[in-house]
Kinemage of the C-alpha trace (Angstrom):
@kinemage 1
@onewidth
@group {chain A} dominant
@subgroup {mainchain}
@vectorlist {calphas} color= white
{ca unk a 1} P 4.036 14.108 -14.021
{ca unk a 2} L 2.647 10.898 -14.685
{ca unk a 3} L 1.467 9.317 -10.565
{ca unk a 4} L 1.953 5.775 -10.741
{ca unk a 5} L 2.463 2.534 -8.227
{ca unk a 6} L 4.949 -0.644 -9.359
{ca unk a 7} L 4.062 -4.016 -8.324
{ca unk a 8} L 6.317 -6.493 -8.632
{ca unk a 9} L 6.129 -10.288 -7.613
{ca unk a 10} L 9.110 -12.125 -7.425
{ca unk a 11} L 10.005 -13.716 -9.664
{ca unk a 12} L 9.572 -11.740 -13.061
{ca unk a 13} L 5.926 -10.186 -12.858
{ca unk a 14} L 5.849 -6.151 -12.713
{ca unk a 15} L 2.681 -4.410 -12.932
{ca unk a 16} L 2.668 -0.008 -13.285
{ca unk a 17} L -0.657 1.279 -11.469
{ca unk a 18} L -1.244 4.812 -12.550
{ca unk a 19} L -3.643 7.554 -10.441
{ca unk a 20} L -6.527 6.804 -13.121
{ca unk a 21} L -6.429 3.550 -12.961
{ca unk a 22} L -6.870 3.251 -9.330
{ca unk a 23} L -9.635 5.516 -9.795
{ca unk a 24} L -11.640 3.559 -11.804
{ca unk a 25} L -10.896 0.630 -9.698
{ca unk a 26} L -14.459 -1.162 -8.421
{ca unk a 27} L -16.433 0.488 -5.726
{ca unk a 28} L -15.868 -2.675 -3.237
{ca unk a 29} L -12.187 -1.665 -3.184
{ca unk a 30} L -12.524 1.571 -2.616
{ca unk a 31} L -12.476 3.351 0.830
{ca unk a 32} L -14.516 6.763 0.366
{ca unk a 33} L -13.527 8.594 3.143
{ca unk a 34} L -10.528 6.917 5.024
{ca unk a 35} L -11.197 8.873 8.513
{ca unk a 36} L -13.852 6.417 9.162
{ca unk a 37} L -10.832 4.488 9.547
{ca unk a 38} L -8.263 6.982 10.319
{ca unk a 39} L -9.248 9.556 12.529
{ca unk a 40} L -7.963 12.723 11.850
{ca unk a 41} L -7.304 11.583 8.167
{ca unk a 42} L -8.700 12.793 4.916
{ca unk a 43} L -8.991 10.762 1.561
{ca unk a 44} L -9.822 8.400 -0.330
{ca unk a 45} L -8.266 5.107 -0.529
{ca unk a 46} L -7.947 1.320 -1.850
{ca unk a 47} L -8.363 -1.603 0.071
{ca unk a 48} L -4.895 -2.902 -0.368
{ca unk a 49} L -4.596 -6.810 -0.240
{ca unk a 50} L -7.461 -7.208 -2.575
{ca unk a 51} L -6.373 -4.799 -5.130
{ca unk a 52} L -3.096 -6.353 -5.157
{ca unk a 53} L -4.486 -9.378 -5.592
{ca unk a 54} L -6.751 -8.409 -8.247
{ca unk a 55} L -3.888 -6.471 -10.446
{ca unk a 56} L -1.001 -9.123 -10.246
{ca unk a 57} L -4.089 -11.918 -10.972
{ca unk a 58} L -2.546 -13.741 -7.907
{ca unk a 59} L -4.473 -15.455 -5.176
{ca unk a 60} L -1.676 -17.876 -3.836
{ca unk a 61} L 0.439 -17.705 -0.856
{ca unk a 62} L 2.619 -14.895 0.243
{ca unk a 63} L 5.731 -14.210 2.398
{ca unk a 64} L 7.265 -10.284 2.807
{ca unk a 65} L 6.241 -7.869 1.109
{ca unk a 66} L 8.856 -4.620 0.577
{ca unk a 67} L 7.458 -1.268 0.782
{ca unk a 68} L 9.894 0.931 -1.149
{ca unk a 69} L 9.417 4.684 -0.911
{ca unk a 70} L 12.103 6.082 -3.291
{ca unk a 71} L 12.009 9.630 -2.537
{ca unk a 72} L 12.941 9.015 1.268
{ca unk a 73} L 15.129 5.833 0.319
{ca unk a 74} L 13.324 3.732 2.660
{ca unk a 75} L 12.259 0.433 3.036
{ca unk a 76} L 10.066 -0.817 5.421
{ca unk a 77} L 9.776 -5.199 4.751
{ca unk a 78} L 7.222 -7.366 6.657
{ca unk a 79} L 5.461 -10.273 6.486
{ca unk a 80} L 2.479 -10.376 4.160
{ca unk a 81} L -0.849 -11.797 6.448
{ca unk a 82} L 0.494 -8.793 8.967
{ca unk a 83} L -1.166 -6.157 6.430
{ca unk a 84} L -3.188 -7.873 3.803
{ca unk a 85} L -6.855 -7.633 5.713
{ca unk a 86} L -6.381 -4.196 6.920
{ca unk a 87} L -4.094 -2.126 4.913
{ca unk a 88} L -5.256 0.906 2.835
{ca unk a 89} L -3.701 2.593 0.432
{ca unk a 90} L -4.475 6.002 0.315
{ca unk a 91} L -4.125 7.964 -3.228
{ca unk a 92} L -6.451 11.103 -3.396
{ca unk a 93} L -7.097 13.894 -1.208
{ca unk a 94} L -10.206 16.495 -1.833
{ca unk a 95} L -10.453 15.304 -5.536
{ca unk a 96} L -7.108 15.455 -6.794
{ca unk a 97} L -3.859 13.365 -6.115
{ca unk a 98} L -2.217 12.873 -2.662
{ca unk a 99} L 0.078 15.686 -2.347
{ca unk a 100} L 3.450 14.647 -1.354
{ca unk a 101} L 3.123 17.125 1.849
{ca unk a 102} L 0.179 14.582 2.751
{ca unk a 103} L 2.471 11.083 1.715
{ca unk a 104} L 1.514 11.161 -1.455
{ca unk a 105} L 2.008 10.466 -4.749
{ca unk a 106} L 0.719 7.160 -2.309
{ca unk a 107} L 0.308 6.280 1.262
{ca unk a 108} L 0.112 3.398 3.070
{ca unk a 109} L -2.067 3.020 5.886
{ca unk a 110} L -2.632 0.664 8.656
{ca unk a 111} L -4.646 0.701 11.553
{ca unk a 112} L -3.540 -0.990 14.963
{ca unk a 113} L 0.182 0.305 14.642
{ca unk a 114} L 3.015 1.207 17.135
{ca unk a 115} L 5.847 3.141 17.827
{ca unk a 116} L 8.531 2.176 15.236
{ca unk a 117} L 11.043 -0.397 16.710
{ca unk a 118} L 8.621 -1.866 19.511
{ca unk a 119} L 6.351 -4.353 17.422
{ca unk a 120} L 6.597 -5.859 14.489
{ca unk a 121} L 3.328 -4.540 13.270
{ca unk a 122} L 4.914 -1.025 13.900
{ca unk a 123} L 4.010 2.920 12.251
{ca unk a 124} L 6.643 2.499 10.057
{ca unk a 125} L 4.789 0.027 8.033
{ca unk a 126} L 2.519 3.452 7.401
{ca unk a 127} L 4.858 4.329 4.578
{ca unk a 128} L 5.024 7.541 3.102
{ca unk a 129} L 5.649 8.453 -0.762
{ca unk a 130} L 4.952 4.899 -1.915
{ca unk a 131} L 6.066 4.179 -5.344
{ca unk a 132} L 6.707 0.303 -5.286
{ca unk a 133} L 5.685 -2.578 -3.805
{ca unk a 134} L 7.802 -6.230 -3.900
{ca unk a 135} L 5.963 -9.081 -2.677
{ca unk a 136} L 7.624 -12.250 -2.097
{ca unk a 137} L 5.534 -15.602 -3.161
{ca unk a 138} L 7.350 -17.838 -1.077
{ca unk a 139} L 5.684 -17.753 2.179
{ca unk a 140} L 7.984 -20.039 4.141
{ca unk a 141} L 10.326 -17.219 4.452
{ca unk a 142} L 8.305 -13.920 6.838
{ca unk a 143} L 9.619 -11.649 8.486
C-alpha cells in the first residue's frame, strides 16, 4: 500500500506527498521526536505550514484550509493563520509508518487545543487518518 498525502489549492493545483518523500524532506522541517512537543506522544513529524508551503511553491495569502480524513469521513475546516506556525504533521512512529491504530497513515497535531465544540482552535483540528488537505487562497473568506 502505497502511504501518501494530497494537497490541493484551490483553484486547480494538486500535489501527492508519499511516506518517502516526506522522509527525505530537509532536516529544518522535520520534528525528531514530537513528545518534546506532545507529551505522551511518540514520532516523528513535519513542521506543517512550511512544508506546505514549500511543496505547493506557494508563499501568498491563505483563508481555510479543509482537513479531510477519508477513512472516518470527516472534515474538520478552519482558518489558515489558526494552524500554520504550530501545526505538525506527524507520519512515522519507531521507524516505520504511522500505524492507523496511532492516526496514521498521517496525523495532525496541534498544540494549545480544546475540547471539540468550545473554541475555534479546538482537538478536533488534531485530525486523525489524514489523507488530504484543501487550502483555500482567498483569505478574505476564514472561518
Amino acid at each position: 500500500m502505497t502511504l501518501q498525502l494530497i494537497l490541493q489549492q484551490t483553484p486547480g493545483m494538486e500535489r501527492t506527498v508519499t511516506y518517502e518523500q516526506l522522509r527525505e524532506l530537509p532536516h529544518e522541517l522535520q520534528i525528531d521526536d514530537i513528545s518534546s512537543l506532545f507529551p505522551g506522544r511518540s514520532g516523528m513529524g513535519i513542521r506543517f505550514g512550511p512544508f506546505v508551503r514549500q511543496i505547493l511553491e506557494y508563499q501568498g495569502p491563505l483563508g481555510n484550509v479543509e482537513l479531510h480524513a477519508s477513512a472516518d469521513q470527516f472534515c474538520k475546516v478552519i482558518a489558515w493563520d489558526q494552524i500554520e506556525s504550530q501545526a505538525i504533521l506527524v507520519y512515522e512512529q519507531q521507524g516505520q509508518p504511522l500505524p492507523q491504530s496511532a492516526g496514521g497513515p498521517f496525523r495532525l497535531l496541534v498544540p494549545g487545543t480544546v475540547l471539540c465544540g468550545t473554541g475555534t482552535l479546538d482537538n478536533c483540528v488534531n485530525v486523525k487518518h489524514l489523507d488530504r488537505v484543501v487550502l483555500d487562497s482567498s483569505p478574505e473568506t476564514p472561518v
